[in-house]
TILOMI-527042 format. One record per residue (C-alpha): residue number from 1; residue in three letters; x, y, z. Coordinates in Angstrom, 3 decimals. Layout:
# TILOMI-527042
{pos=NUM code=Ala X=X Y=Y Z=Z}
...
//
This chain:
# TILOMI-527042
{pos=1 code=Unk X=189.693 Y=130.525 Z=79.449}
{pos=2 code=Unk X=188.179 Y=132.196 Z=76.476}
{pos=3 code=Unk X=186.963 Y=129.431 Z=73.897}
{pos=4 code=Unk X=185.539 Y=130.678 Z=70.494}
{pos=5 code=Unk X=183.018 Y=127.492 Z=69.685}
{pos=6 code=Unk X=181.999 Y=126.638 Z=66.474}
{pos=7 code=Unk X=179.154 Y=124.364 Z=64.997}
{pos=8 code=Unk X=178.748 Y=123.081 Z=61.599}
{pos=9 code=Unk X=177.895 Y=120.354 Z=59.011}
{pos=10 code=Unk X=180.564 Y=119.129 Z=57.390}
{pos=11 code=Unk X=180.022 Y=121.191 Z=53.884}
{pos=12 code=Unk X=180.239 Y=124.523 Z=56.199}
{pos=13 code=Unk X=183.393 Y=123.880 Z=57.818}
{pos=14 code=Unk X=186.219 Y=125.787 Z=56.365}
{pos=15 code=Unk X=189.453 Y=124.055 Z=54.634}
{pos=16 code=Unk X=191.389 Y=125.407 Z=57.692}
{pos=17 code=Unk X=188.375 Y=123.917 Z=60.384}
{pos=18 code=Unk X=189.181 Y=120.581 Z=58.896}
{pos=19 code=Unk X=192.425 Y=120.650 Z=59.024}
{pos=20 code=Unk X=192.133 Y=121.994 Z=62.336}
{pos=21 code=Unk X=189.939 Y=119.245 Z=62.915}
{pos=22 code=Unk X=191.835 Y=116.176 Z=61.674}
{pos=23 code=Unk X=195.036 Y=117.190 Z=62.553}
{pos=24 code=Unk X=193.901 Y=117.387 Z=66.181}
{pos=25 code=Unk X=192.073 Y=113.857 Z=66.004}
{pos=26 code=Unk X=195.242 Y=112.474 Z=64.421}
{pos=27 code=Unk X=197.490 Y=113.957 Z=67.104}
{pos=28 code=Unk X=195.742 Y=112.577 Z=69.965}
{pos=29 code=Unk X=193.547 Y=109.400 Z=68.668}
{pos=30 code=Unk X=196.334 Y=107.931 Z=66.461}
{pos=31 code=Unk X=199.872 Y=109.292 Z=67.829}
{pos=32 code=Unk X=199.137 Y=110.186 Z=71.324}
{pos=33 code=Unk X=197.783 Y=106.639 Z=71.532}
{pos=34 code=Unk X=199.495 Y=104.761 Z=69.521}
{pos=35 code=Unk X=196.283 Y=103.657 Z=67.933}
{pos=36 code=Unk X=197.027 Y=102.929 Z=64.167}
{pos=37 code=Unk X=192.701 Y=103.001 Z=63.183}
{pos=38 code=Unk X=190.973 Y=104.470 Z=59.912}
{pos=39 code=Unk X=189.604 Y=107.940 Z=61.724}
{pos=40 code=Unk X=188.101 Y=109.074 Z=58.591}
{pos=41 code=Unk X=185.042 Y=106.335 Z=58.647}
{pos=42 code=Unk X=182.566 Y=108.471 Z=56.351}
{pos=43 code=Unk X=180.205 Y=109.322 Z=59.012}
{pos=44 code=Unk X=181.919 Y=113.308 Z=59.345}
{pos=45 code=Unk X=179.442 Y=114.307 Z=56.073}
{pos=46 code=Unk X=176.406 Y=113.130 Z=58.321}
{pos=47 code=Unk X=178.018 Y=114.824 Z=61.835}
{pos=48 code=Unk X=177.073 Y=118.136 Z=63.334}
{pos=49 code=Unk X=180.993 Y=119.327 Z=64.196}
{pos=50 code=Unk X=181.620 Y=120.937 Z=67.765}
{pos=51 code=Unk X=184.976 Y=122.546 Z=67.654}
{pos=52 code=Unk X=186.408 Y=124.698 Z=70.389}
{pos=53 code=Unk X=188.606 Y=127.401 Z=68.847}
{pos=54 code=Unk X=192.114 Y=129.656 Z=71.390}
{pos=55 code=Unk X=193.327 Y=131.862 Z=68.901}
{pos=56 code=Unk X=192.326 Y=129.969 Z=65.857}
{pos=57 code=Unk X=193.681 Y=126.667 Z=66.664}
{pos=58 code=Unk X=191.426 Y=123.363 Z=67.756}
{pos=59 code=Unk X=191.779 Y=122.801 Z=71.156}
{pos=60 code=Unk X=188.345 Y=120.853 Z=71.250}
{pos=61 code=Unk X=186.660 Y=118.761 Z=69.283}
{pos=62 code=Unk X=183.258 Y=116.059 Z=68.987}
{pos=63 code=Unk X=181.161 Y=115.597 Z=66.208}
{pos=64 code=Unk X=176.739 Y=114.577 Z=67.327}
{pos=65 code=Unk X=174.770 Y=112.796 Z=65.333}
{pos=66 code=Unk X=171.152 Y=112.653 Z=64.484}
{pos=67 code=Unk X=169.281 Y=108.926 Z=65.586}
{pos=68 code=Unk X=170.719 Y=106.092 Z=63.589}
{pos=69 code=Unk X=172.675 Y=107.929 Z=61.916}
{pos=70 code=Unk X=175.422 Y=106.303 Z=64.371}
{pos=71 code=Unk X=173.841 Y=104.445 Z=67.167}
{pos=72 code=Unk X=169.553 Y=104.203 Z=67.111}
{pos=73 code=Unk X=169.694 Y=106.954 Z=69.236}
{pos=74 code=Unk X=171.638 Y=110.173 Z=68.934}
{pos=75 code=Unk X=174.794 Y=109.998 Z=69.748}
{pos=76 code=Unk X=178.095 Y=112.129 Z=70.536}
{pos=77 code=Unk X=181.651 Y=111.134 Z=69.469}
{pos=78 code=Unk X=184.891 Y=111.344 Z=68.337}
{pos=79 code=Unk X=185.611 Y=113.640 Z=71.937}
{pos=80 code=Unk X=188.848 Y=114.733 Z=72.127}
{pos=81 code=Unk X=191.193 Y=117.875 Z=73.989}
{pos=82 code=Unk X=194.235 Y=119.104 Z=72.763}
{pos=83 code=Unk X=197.017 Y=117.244 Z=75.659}
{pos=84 code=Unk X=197.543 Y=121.048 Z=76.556}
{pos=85 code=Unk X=193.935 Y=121.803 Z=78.032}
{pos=86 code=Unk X=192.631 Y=118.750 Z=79.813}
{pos=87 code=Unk X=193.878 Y=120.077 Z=83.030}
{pos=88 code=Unk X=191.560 Y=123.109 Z=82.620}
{pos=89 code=Unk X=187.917 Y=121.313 Z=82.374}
{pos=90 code=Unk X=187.571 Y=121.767 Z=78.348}
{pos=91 code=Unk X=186.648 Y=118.027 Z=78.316}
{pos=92 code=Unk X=183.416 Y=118.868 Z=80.575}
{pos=93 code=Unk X=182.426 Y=122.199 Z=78.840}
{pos=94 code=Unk X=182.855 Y=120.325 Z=75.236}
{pos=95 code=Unk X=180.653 Y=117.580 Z=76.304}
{pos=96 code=Unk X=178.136 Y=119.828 Z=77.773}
{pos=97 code=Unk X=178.138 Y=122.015 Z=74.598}
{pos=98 code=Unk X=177.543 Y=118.708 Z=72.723}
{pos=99 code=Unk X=174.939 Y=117.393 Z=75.077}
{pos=100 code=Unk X=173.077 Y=120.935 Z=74.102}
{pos=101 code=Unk X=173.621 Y=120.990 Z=71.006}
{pos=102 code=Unk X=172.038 Y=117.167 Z=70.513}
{pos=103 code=Unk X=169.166 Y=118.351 Z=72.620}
{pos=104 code=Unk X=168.391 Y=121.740 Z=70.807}
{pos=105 code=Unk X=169.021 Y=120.540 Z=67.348}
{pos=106 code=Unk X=167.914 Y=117.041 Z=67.477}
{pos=107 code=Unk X=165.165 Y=117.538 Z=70.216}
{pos=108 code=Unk X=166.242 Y=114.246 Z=71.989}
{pos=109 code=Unk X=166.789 Y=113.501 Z=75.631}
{pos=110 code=Unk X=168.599 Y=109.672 Z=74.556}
{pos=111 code=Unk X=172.186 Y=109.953 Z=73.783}
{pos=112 code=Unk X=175.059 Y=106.797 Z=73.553}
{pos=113 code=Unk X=178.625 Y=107.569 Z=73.649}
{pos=114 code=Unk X=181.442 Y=104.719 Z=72.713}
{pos=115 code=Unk X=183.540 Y=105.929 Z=75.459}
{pos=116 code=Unk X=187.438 Y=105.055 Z=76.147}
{pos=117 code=Unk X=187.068 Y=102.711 Z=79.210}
{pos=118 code=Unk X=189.539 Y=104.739 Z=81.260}
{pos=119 code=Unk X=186.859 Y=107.772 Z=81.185}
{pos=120 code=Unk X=184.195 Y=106.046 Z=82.457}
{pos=121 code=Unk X=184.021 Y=107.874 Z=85.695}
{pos=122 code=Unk X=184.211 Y=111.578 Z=83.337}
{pos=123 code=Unk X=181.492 Y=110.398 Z=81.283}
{pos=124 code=Unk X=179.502 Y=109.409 Z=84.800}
{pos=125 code=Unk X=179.611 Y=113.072 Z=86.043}
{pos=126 code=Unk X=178.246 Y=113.947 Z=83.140}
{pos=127 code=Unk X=175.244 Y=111.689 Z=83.870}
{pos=128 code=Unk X=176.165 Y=108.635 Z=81.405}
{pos=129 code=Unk X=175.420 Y=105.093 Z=82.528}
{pos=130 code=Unk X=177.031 Y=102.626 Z=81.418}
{pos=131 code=Unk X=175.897 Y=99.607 Z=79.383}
{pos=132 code=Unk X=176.526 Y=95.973 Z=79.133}
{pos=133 code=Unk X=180.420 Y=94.614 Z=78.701}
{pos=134 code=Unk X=183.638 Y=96.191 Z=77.715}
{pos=135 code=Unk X=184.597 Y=96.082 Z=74.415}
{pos=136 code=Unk X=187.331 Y=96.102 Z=72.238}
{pos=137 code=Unk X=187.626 Y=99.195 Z=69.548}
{pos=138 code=Unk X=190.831 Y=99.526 Z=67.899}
{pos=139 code=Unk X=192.522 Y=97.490 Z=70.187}
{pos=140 code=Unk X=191.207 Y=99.901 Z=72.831}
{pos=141 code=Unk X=188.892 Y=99.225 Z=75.612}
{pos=142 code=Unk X=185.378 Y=100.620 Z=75.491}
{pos=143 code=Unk X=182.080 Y=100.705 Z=76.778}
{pos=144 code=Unk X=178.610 Y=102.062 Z=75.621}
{pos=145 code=Unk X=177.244 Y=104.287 Z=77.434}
{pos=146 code=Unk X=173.582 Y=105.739 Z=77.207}
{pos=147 code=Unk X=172.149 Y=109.260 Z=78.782}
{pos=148 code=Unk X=168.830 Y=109.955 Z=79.460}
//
């Protein structure tokens, strides 16, 4: 499948990437899952954006961010795949795209993910370890996870 990926700071992405963008966080994070949360939390203006692009519409989506400008480390979030695509391992390629893009641009081996606690075992092929308990986030049950 032929993705067009993007990467930008927040003052580079287009009106129509942040649409793009929010529409497809809002569709999955708050509809999909029923999830009533505040997604815009002020941290996009300090994320690097990942977006995955078929035919000009977000499929795929994460935002990284630099150490402690999240966790103390660097850290990847906000994952998500249009309900369409996650049969067709756009989940993996978007995290590995992220996981480059933290190492190139950031030059750091140490990243923590928030992840949903259902993905654990996605996150684990991907070479994250999980740390201490479950948590609650947004009524939603999550775990931190750390890669080295």
């Amino acid at each position: 499948m032929e993705i067009q990926w993007k990467i930008k700071r927040f003052e580079d992405l287009s009106v129509f990437e942040l649409y793009g963008l929010l529409r497809l966080r809002e569709q999955v994070f708050i509809i999909e899952q029923n999830c009533i949360y505040p997604d815009l939390d002020n941290k996009d203006p300090k994320a690097i954006h990942i977006i995955g692009c078929k035919n000009d519409e977000v499929i795929a989506y994460s935002r990284i961010f630099h150490p402690s400008d999240y966790f103390e480390t660097a850290s990847i979030g906000r994952v998500v795949v249009a309900q369409h695509f996650r049969k067709t391992k756009l989940g993996f390629r978007l995290m590995q795209k992220s996981i480059e893009e933290v190492r190139s641009r950031f030059k750091e081996e140490v990243i923590t993910i928030s992840a949903q606690y259902y993905l654990i075992e996605f996150y684990k092929s991907l070479g994250f370890i999980p740390v201490g308990e479950t948590y609650l986030e947004d009524d939603i049950p999550h775990i931190r996870m750390v890669k080295n």
